[in-house]
N, C-alpha and C positions, 0 to 999 in steps of 0.2 A: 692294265688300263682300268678294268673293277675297282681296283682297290685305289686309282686317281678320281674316279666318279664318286666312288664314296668319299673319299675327302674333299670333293669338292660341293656335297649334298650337304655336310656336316658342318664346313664354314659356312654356308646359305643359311641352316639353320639355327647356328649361333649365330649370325647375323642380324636375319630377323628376330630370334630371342630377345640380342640386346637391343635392337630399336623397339620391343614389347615391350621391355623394363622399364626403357629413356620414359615413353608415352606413360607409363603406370604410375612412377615418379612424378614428371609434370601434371598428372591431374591431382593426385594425392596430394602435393605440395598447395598446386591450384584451389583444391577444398579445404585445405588446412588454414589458407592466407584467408579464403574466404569466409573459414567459420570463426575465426580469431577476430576477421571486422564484425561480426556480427552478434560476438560476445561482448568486443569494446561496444558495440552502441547497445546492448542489453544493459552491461553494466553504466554507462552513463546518464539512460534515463532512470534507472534505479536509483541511482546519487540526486536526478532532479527530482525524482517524488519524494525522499529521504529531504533534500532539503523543503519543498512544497508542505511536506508533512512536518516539518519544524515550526515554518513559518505559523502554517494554523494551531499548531499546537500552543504557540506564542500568544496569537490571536486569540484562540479559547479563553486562557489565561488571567488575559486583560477583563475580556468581556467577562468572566465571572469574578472579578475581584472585587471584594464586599463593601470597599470605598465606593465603587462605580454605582453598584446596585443600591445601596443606600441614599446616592444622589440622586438619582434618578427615582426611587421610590419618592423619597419629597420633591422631584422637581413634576413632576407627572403625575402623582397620589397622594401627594399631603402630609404622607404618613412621615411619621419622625421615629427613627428607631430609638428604642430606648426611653420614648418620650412618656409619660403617665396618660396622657390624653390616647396612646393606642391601645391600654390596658383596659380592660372592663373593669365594674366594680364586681364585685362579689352576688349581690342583688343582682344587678343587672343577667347575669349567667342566663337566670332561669328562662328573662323574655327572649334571651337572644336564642336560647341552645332551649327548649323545651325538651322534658322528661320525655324516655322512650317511650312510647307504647304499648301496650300486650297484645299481641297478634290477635283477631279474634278467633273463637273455636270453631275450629273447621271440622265440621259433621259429617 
């Protein structure tokens, strides 16, 4: 009769066993589905700021392109690149940019 008790101890306890393993299974698998969505929406907002950061990089682009700037420098300043009327004369240098200075002597 012992040695029926003990084999009846020993299926209870592979019993339980394998309903531990079922449970350890189901949540492992549970965390795995779980961190697998949460990598797909890691990686999809990465792809929208990869595209967002296209987009401006496009944008930069534009706005620094030396046709734009030059427009808008004579629609807004007057200025004409290239033109002689932005050049100084030679003379003129000295009123616009005056000679350094000599610091005075500090005592």
């Amino acid at each position: 009769m012992a040695k029926a008790q003990l084999r009846r101890i020993l299926q209870i306890a592979a019993a339980l066993l394998v309903v531990a393993l079922a449970i350890g299974l189901y949540k492992a698998k549970t965390d795995a589905a779980r961190t697998e969505a949460r990598v797909r929406a890691l990686q999809h907002q990465i792809s929208e700021g990869e595209s967002d950061l296209r987009v401006l990089r496009a944008e930069i682009a534009e706005l620094e392109r030396p046709e734009r700037i030059e427009t808008l420098a004579e629609d807004r300043l007057g200025a004409v690149v290239g033109s002689e009327s932005a050049a100084l004369p030679e003379s003129a240098i000295g009123q616009r940019l005056p000679a350094p200075q000599a610091p005075p002597d500090q005592e």
